[in-house]
C-alpha positions as CSV (number, residue, x, y, z in Angstrom):
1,X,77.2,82.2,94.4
2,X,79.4,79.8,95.9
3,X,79.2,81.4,99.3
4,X,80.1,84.6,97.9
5,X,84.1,83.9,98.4
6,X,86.7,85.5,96.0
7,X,83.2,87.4,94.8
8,X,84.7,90.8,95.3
9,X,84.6,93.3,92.3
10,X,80.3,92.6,91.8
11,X,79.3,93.7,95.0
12,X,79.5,96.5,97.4
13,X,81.5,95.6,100.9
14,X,81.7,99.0,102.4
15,X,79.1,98.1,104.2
16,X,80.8,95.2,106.0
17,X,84.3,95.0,104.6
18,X,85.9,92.7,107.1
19,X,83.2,90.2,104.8
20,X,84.9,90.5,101.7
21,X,86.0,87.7,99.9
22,X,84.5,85.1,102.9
23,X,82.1,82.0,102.2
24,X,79.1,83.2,103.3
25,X,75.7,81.8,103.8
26,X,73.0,84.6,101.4
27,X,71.8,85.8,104.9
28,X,75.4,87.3,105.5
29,X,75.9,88.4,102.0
30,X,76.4,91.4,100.3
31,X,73.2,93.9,100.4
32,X,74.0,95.7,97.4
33,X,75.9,95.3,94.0
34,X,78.7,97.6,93.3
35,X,76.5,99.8,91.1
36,X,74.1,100.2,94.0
37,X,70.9,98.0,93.0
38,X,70.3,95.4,96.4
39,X,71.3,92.3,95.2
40,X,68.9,90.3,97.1
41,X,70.5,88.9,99.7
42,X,71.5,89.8,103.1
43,X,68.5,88.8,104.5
44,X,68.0,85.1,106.3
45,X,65.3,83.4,103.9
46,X,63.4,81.3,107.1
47,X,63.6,77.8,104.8
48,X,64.6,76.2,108.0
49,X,66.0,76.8,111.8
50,X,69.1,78.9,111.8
51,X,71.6,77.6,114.3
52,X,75.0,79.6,114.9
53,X,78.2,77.8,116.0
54,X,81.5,78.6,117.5
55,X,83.9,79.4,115.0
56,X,86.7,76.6,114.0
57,X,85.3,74.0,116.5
58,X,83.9,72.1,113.9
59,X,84.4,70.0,110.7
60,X,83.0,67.8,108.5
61,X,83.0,63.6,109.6
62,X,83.1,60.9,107.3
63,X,79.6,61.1,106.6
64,X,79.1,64.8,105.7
65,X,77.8,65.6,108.4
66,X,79.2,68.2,111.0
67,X,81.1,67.1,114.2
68,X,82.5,68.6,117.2
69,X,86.4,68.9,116.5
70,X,87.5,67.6,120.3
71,X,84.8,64.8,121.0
72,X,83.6,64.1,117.5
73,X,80.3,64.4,118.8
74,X,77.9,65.0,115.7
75,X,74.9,66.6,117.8
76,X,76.1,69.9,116.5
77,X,73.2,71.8,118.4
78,X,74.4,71.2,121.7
79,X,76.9,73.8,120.7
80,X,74.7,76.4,119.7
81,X,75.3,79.8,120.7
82,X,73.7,82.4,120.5
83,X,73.4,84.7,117.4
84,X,76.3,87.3,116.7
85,X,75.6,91.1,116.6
86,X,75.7,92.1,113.1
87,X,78.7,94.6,112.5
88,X,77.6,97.1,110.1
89,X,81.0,98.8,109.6
């Protein structure tokens, strides 16, 4: 789904509308369809560790991989916080 961005009109973002139209990850996406069926997502999968980052402190280097913004540093879980409440609307 592409991360779910400019995905509005398909699914139901009542629910969390402050999400519409983001890239998401399918653990953050939409629960539901528009017509009400559960789309299948919304719920984090457990393929592999889950690590949460502060938001807009990092990028992408030259080799793909993510890096610290300020120090370049590409050890991205140092920076790991903890994870976020889930706002529900």
């Amino acid at each position: 789904m592409q991360g779910f961005k400019d995905i509005t009109e398909c699914y139901d973002w009542s629910y969390a509308p402050d999400r519409e139209g983001l890239r998401l990850c399918s653990a953050c996406g939409p629960t539901h369809e528009s017509n009400g069926t559960p789309s299948g997502y919304g719920t984090w999968h457990g393929n592999f560790e889950r690590v949460f980052l502060p938001i807009g402190m990092f990028q992408k280097n030259h080799r793909g991989s993510l890096a610290h913004i300020e120090t370049g540093d590409d050890n991205y879980r140092a920076y790991a916080i903890a994870a976020p409440a889930l706002s529900l609307g």
